[in-house]
N, C-alpha and C positions, 0 to 999 in steps of 0.2 A: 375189777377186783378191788373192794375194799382192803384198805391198809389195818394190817393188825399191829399190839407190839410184837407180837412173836413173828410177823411175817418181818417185822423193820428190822427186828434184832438177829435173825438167821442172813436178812440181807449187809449186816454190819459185819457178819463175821465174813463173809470175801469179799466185799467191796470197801468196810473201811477196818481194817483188822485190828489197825490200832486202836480202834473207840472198844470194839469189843474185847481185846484183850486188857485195856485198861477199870473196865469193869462197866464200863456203860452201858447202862440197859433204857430200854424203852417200859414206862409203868403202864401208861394210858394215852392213847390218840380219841381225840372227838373233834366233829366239827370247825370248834372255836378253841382249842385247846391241845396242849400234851406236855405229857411229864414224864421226867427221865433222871435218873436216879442214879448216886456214885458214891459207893464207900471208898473213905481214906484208907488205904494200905501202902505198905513199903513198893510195890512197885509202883505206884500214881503220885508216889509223894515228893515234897523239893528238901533241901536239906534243913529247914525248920518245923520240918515233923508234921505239915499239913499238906493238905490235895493240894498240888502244880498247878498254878496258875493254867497253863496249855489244855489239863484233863478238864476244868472246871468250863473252856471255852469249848471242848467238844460236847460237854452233854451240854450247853448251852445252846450248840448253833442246832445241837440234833433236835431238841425242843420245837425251832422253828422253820428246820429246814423240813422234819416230816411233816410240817404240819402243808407245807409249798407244796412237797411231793403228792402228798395225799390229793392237794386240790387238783392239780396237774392231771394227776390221773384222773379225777370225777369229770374231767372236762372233755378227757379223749381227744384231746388235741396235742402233735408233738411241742413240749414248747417248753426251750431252755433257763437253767437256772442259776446262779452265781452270786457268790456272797459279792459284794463291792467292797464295804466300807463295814468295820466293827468298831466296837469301844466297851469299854469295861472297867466297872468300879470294884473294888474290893472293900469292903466293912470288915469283916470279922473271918479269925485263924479260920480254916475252912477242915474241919475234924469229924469223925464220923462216918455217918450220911448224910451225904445233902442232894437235897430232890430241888432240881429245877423245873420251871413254870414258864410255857410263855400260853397267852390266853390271847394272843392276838389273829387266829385264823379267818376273823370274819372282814380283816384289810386284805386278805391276798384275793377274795371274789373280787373286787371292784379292779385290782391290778388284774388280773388274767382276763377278766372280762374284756378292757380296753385296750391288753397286749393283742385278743382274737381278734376284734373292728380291726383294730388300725394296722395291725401289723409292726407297729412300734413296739422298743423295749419299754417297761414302766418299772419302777422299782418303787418298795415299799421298807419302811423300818420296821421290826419286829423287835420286842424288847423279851427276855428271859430273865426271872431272877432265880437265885437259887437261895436255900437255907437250909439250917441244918434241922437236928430232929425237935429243939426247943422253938422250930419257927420264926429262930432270929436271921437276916438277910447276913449271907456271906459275901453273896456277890452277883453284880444287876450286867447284864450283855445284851448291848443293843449291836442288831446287824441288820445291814441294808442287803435286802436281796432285789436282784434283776432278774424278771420275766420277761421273756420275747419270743413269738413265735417263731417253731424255725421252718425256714423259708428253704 
């Protein structure tokens, strides 16, 4: 079963409620890509009137975690996933919509490939930026995820 957004975004609303009740949605999943999309309003926001740092990091990690799930599944093998290690810069008040990006899907073939051989975990960095509707960067999320096959 290929991964849609509309299949990601019905699977957000019971497995992570809060991404979906905070307005995050799924735009576009491809191969090497996916983009996920958050308007500022009064329930996502901190008390200086722009998107929560917290909301900015869920559509960030959803960017690159569909993009893991997605491979996971082309591969038909069971095999576990886990953020490690994040980090996160902030540029600019974050108001709006801001559509994040991460374009890193063609690093998670070579990790799931060598999770299958060896049976070891492998982890890879995936980076996410987000900006708003002028294409100025609000804010860049790097996360390390772990792939391993489960034994």
């Amino acid at each position: 079963m290929k991964l849609t957004p509309s299949k990601i975004n019905t699977f957000n609303i019971f497995k992570l409620p809060a991404v979906f009740l905070m307005g995050v949605r799924v735009k576009s999943i491809t191969n090497s890509s996916c983009k996920v999309s958050v308007k500022h309003k009064w329930i996502n926001q901190n008390p200086f009137k722009s998107l929560f740092w917290a909301v900015q990091g869920m559509a960030a990690e959803l960017t690159t975690g569909a993009l893991v799930m997605a491979k996971i599944n082309e591969s038909g093998k069971k095999i576990s996933m886990l953020v490690t290690t994040n980090n996160a810069t902030f540029t600019k008040k974050a108001t709006g919509r801001i559509t994040f990006v991460c374009n890193d899907g063609e690093l998670i073939d070579k990790a799931l490939q060598k999770t299958i051989e060896t049976g070891e975990g492998q982890t890879i960095w995936m980076k996410s930026v987000g900006t708003n509707k002028d294409g100025i960067v609000v804010s860049t999320f790097n996360f390390e995820w772990s792939v391993k096959v489960k034994g």
